[in-house]
N, C-alpha and C positions, 0 to 999 in steps of 0.2 A: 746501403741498398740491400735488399733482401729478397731470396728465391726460393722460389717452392718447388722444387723437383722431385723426381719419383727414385727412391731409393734402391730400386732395381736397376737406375741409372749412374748409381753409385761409382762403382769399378772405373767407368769409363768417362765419367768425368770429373771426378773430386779432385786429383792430381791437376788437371785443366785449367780452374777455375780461379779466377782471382784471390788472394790472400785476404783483402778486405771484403767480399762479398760474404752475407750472410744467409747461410744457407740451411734450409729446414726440409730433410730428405722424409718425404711420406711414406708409407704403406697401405693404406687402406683411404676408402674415399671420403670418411670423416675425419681423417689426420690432413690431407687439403683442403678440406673447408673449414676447420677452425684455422690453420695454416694462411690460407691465401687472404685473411682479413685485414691484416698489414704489410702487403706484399708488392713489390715493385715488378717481379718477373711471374711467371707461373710456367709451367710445364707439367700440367693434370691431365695428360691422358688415362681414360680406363676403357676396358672393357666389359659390359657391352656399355655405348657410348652416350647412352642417355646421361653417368653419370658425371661426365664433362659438365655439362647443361645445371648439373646440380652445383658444382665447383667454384667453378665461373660465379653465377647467380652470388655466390657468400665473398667474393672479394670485395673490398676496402675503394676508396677511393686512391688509394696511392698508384694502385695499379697502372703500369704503363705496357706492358709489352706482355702476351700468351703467345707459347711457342707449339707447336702439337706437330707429331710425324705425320697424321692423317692429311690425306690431301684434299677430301670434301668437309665443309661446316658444319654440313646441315646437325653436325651433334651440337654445334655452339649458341648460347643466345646472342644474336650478333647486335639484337640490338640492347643490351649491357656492358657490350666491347665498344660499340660507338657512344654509347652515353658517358664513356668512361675515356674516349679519345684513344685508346687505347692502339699498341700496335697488332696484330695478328699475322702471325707467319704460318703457314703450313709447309705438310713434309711432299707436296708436289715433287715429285721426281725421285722420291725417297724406292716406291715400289713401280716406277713405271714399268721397268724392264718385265719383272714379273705379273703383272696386271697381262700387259700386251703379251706375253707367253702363253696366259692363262688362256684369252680372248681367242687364239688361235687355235688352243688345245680344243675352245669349243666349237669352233666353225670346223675342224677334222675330224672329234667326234660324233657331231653330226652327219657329217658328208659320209663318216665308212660306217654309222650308225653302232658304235663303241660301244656304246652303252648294253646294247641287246647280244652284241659277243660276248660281254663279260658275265652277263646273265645266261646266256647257253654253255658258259664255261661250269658253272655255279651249278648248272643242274645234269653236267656230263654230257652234254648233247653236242654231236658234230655236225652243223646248217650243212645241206646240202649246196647251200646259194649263201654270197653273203649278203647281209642284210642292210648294205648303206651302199652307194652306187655312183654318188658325188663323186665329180671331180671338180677337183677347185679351178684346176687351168681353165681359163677361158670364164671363167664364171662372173659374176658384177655386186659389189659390195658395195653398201654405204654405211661409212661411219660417221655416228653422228655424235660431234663432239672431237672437231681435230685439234685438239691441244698435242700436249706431250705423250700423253698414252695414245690417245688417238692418233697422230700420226708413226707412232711407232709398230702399230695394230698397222697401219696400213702400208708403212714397210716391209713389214714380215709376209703379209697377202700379197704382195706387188712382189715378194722372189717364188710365191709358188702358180705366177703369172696370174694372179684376178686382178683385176678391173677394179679401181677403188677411188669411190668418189668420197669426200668429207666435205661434213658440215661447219661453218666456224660461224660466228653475228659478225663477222667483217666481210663473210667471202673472197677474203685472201687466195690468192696463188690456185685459183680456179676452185676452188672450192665453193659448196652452196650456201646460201642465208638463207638464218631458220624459217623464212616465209614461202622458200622454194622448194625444199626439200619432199615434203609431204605430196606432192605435186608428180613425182618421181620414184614415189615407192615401187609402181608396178614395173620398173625396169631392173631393180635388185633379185640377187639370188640369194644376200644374206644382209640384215638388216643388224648391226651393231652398234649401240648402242653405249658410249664411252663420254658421258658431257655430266657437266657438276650437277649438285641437287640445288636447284633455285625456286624460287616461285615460276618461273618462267619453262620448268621443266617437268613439270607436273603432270602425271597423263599424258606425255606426250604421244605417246602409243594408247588408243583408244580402240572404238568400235570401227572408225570411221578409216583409221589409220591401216588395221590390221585388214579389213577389206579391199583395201588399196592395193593389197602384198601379193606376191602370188603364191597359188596353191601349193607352191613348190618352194617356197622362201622360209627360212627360219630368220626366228626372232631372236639377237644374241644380246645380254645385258649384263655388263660388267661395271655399271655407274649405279644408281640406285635405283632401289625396291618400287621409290614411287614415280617412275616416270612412267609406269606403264599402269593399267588400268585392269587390276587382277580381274574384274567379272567378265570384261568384252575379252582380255585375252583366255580364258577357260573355256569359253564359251566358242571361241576361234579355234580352238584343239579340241575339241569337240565336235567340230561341224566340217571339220580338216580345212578348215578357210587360210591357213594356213601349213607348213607343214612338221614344224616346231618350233620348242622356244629353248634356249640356252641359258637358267637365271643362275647368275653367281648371288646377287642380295635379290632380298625379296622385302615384300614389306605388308606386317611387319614383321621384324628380324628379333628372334630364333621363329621361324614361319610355326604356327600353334599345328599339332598334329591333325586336328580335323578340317586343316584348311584343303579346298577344292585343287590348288595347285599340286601338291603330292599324288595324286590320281590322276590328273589329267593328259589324257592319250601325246606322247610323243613331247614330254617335260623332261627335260632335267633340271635339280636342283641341285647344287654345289655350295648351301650354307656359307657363300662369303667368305672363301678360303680364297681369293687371289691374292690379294694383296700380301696374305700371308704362308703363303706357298716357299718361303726363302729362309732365309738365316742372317740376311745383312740388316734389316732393316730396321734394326734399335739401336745397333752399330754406327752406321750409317746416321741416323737421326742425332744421336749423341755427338757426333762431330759438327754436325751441322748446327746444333745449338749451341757449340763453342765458336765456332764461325760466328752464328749472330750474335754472339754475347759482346765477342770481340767488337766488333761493328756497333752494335747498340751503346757499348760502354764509350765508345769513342764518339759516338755522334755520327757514323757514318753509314752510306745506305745498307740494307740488311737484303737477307735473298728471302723469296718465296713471300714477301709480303701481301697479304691480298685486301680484297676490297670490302669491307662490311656491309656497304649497302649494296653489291652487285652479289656478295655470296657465294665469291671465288676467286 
C-alpha cells in the first residue's frame, strides 16, 4: 500500500508508520501529482489551497482514503473523491480553539474599536475619548454555524455575559434552522458567521440580509470569503446600514489590492490568519493521521470522516 505525504511531515511521522507501508514524502506540488497516480493514501495539503484541487484531480484509481488538516473542502474536488469512493477525513478540531480565540478577538476589537487605537498609536496622537464604546455584557450574538468552532465561539461570549443564539440544519438544543435565522437578524448586536463552505452557504449574507441588521451590528466571518456578498456588504459600510464587518477570509483569497473591501469605511481584514495564529497545528495533524492510519489499516472506524456530497 502506498502514501503520499508532505515531507515536512517527515520528523513527526516516519518513526510512526508502518514498516511495510510505502511511502513517497513530496515537496512541491508536482512531486504529489506525479506521486498520488498510484497511491492508496494521500496527505497533499498546500498553501494557497487551490493547489489540493490540482492533486487530488492527478490521482489513480487505487485511491482510497485523503487525509487533509483543513477543516472546510471547499479546496477539494469532491466530486473526484466520490467517483473514486474514496474516504475523506479533515482536521475539524485541529484549529478550533484558536479559530474561536480569533472570533473573539474580533467581536472586542470592534466593541473598543482596536483598530483605530493602533492607528492613533502609529501616528502619536493621544484620543481625547476612546473610540469604541461596546460592551459585550448584555449584548446578543448570533452564530451561525454551531458546530465545534461555533459553539466554542459561543462559550467564550456566554463568560463575557452575551446572549448567544446558534444556528445548526437540526436546530438542536434550542438552536435556530437555517430557514429561521434570517428572520431574527434585527435582534443581534453581532452577527458571526462560523458554518462550512457549501452550495448551500453561498451569499448567505446579502443585500437583503445586511438590511435586516442593525445599524449598530457588526458583521463577523471566520468561515469563508464566499458566504457573504462583497458588493451589498461595501455598499452597507458605505451607507452605515450596518456598522462593521470583521473578515478573517475574503474571497477571493489573497483579496487583489484594488478590491473595494480594503477601503471600505469601518472594514477589517485579517488575510485568514486564524486558523493559523498557533504552533500546534501540523503537530497536532500529524498525530491524527497516525490515528487514522492506524484505524484505516485495520478496518476500523476513523475520526473526522466527512461527507462528499453534503461538503462537510
Amino acid at each position: 500500500m502506498k502514501a503520499v505525504l508532505p515531507a515536512l511531515a517527515r520528523p513527526l511521522l516516519e518513526a510512526r508508520l508502518p514498516k511495510n507501508l510505502d511511502v513517497a514524502w513530496f515537496t512541491t506540488p508536482d512531486d504529489a501529482k506525479a506521486m498520488i497516480a498510484d497511491a492508496d493514501i494521500a496527505w497533499v495539503d498546500f498553501h494557497p489551497q487551490g493547489l489540493i484541487r490540482d492533486a487530488v484531480r492527478a490521482a489513480g484509481p487505487k485511491l482510497k482514503w485523503v487525509s487533509t488538516i483543513y477543516a472546510g473542502l471547499d479546496a477539494f474536488p469532491l466530486d473526484v473523491i466520490r467517483e473514486k469512493g474514496a474516504i475523506l477525513t479533515n482536521g475539524s478540531g485541529l484549529n478550533a480553539d484558536t479559530v474561536a480565540e480569533y472570533a473573539l478577538m474580533g467581536v472586542l476589537v470592534a466593541a473598543k474599536r482596536f483598530d483605530q487605537v493602533v492607528r492613533a498609536q502609529d501616528r502619536r496622537e493621544w484620543p481625547k475619548d476612546a473610540p469604541g464604546k461596546l460592551v459585550l455584557y448584555g449584548s446578543r450574538a448570533l452564530v451561525v454555524g454551531y458546530g465545534t468552532i461555533g459553539r466554542m465561539i459561543g462559550d467564550r461570549l456566554t463568560a463575557f455575559g452575551v446572549d448567544v443564539t446558534g444556528v445548526t440544519r437540526s436546530g438542536r438544543d434550542g438552536t435556530l434552522t437555517p430557514d429561521a435565522w434570517a428572520a431574527r437578524l434585527g435582534g443581534f448586536d453581532w452577527v458571526i458567521l462560523a458554518a462550512p463552505s457549501t452550495g448551500a452557504t453561498k451569499a448567505v449574507i446579502g443585500a437583503e440580509q445586511l438590511a435586516a441588521m442593525k445599524s449598530t451590528a457588526w458583521l463577523i466571518n471566520i468561515a469563508r470569503g464566499d458566504m457573504i456578498d462583497d458588493d451589498a456588504l461595501v455598499a452597507a459600510l458605505h451607507s452605515g446600514g450596518i456598522a462593521g464587518a470583521f473578515l478573517d477570509p475574503t474571497n477571493p483569497e489573497p483579496l487583489p489590492a484594488d478590491h473595494p473591501l480594503w477601503s471600505a469605511p469601518n472594514a477589517m481584514i485579517t488575510m485568514h490568519l486564524s486558523g493559523r495564529s498557533q504552533t500546534t497545528m501540523f503537530t497536532r495533524g500529524a498525530a491524527l493521521f497516525v490515528e487514522n492510519l492506524t484505524a484505516f489499516l485495520a478496518g476500523q472506524p476513523m475520526k473526522n470522516v466527512t461527507d462528499a456530497t453534503a461538503g462537510y
